[in-house]
C-alpha positions in Angstrom: 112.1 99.0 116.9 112.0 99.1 120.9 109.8 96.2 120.8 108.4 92.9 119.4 105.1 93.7 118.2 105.4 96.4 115.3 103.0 99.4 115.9 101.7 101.3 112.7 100.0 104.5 112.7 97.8 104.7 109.9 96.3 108.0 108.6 98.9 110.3 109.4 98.2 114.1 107.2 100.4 115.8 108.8 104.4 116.4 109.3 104.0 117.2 112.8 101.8 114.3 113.5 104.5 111.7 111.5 107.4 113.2 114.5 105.1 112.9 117.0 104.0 108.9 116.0 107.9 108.4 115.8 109.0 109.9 118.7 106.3 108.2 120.8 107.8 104.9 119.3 105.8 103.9 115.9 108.0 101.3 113.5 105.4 102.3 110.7 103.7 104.9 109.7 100.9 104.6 106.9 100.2 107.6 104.2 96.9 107.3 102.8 95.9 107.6 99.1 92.6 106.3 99.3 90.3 109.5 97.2 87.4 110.3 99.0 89.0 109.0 102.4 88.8 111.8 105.3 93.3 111.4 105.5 93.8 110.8 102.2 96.6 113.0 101.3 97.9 114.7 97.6 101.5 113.9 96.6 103.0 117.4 97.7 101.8 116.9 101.4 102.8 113.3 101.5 106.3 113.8 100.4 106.8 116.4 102.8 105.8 114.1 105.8 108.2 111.8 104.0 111.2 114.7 103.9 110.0 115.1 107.8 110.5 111.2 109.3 113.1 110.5 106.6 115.3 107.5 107.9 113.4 107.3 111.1 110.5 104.8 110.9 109.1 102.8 107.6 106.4 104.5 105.6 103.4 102.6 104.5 101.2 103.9 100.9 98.0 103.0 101.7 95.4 102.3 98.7 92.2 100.6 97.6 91.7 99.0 94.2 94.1 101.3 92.8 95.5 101.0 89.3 99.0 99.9 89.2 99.9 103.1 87.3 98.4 105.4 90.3 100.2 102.9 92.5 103.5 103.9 90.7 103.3 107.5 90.7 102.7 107.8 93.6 105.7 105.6 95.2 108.0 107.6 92.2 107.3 110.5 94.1 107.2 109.5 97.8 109.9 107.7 99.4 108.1 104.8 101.0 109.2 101.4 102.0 105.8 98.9 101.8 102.8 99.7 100.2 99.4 98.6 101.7 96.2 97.5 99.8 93.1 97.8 101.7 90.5 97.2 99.1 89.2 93.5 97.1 93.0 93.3 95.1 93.9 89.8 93.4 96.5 87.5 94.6 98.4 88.7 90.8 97.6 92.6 91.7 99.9 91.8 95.1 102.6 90.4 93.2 102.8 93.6 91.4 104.2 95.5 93.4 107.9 95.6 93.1 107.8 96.7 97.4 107.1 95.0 100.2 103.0 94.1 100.4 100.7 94.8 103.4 97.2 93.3 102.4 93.9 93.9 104.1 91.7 91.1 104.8 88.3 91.7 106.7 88.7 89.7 109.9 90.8 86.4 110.4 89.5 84.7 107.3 91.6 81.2 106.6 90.5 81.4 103.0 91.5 85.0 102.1 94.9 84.5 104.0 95.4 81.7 102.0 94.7 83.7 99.1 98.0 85.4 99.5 100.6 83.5 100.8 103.9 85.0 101.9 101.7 88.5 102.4 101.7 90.5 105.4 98.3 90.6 105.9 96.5 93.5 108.1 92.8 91.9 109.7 90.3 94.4 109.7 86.9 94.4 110.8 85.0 91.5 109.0 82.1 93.6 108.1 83.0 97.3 108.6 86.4 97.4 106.7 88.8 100.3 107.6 88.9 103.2 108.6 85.3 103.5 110.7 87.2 102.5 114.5 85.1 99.4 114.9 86.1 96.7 117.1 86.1 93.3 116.6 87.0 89.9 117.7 90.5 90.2 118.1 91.6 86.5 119.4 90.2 85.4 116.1 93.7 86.0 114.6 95.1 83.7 116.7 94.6 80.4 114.4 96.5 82.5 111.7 99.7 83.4 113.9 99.6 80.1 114.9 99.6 78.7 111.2 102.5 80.6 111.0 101.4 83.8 109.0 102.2 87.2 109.9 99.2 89.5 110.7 99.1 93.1 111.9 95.7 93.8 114.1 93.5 96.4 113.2 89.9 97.7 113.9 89.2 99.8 116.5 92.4 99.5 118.3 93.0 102.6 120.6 95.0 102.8 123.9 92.6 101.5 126.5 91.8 98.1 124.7 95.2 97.0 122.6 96.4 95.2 125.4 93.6 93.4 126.2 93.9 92.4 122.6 97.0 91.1 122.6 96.1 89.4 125.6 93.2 87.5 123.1 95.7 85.5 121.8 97.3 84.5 125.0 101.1 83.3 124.5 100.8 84.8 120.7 102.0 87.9 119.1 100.9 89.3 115.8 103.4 90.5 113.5 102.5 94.4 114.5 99.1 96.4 115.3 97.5 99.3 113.6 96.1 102.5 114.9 94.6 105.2 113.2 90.6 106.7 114.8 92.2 105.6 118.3 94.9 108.1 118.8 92.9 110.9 116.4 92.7 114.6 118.0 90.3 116.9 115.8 90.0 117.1 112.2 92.0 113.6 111.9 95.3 115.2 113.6 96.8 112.5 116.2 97.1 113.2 119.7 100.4 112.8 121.0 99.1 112.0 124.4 97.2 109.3 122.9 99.9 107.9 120.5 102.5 108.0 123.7 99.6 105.8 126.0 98.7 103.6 122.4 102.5 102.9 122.5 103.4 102.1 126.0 100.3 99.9 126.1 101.3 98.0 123.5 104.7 97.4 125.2 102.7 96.6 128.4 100.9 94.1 126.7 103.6 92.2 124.5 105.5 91.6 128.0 102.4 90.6 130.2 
């Protein structure tokens, strides 16, 4: 990690895209398994993205109101180190999960963090969810981070506007931020131009 603030790129379908997000400088990368979702990806492809990046960044299962048993076969067959849960998942469906725990909240909701204590959580867009690249009220998060909890920001995040973002929650840093419809190319493929500007803004920002 070259920096403070983690930067995930959600959404990834494709090997290529996974070396480009890591050799622009992404700590995370997140593999959707979300059915019916634009990026959402079968076992084969995902493991090979994993074979790709192996040993080079942390890879993130992303699901919604999944079963615990399509939760673990997935993760038996795709190397991954967190696993994310973007959907309405009970504080005992977190604890689950043997790995690491990303969970989505819409917004900067005190009550749902509190819901899940000790959880990463990822803010989203309080009405939209994920997924749509809706922006949102970004300084919101900043009671959280100062309460001590770890949040990733999310929602419409792309290069031009993640620093001024960061820059919301003045001498605060979120735990990381999340990009996935701001550094798309076509048919959901990432833009390496855009993930290289996403991260060096990011950097830019964290320092400012």
């Amino acid at each position: 990690m070259s920096g403070t603030v983690r930067i995930k790129v959600c959404g990834v379908i494709h090997p290529d895209d996974a070396q480009a997000a890591v050799d622009a400088g992404a700590d995370l990368l997140g593999l959707n398994f979300v059915p019916g979702s634009p990026r959402a990806l079968d076992v084969r492809k995902a493991a090979a993205i994993a074979e790709r990046v192996s040993g080079q960044v942390e890879l993130v299962a992303v699901f919604r109101d999944a079963g615990w048993s399509e939760i673990e076969r997935v993760i038996r067959r795709v190397e991954v180190e967190r696993v994310q849960l973007h959907g309405d998942e009970a504080p005992e469906e977190v604890e689950q999960v043997d790995l690491p725990v990303i969970k989505a909240i819409r917004g900067a909701d005190p009550e749902q963090a509190e819901r899940y204590p000790g959880t990463l959580l990822l803010l989203d867009h309080p009405t939209e969810g994920g997924g749509r690249g809706r922006t949102w009220n970004w300084s919101d998060a900043a009671a959280l981070i100062e309460d001590g909890i770890d949040v990733i920001l999310a929602g419409g995040l792309d290069p031009t506007n993640v620093g001024g973002a960061l820059e919301a929650l003045g001498d605060l840093l979120p735990w990381g931020v999340d990009v996935a419809t701001g550094v798309d190319a076509e048919g959901f493929r990432k833009d390496p131009a855009k993930l290289e500007a996403f991260v060096e803004a990011v950097r830019r920002g964290e320092g400012a």
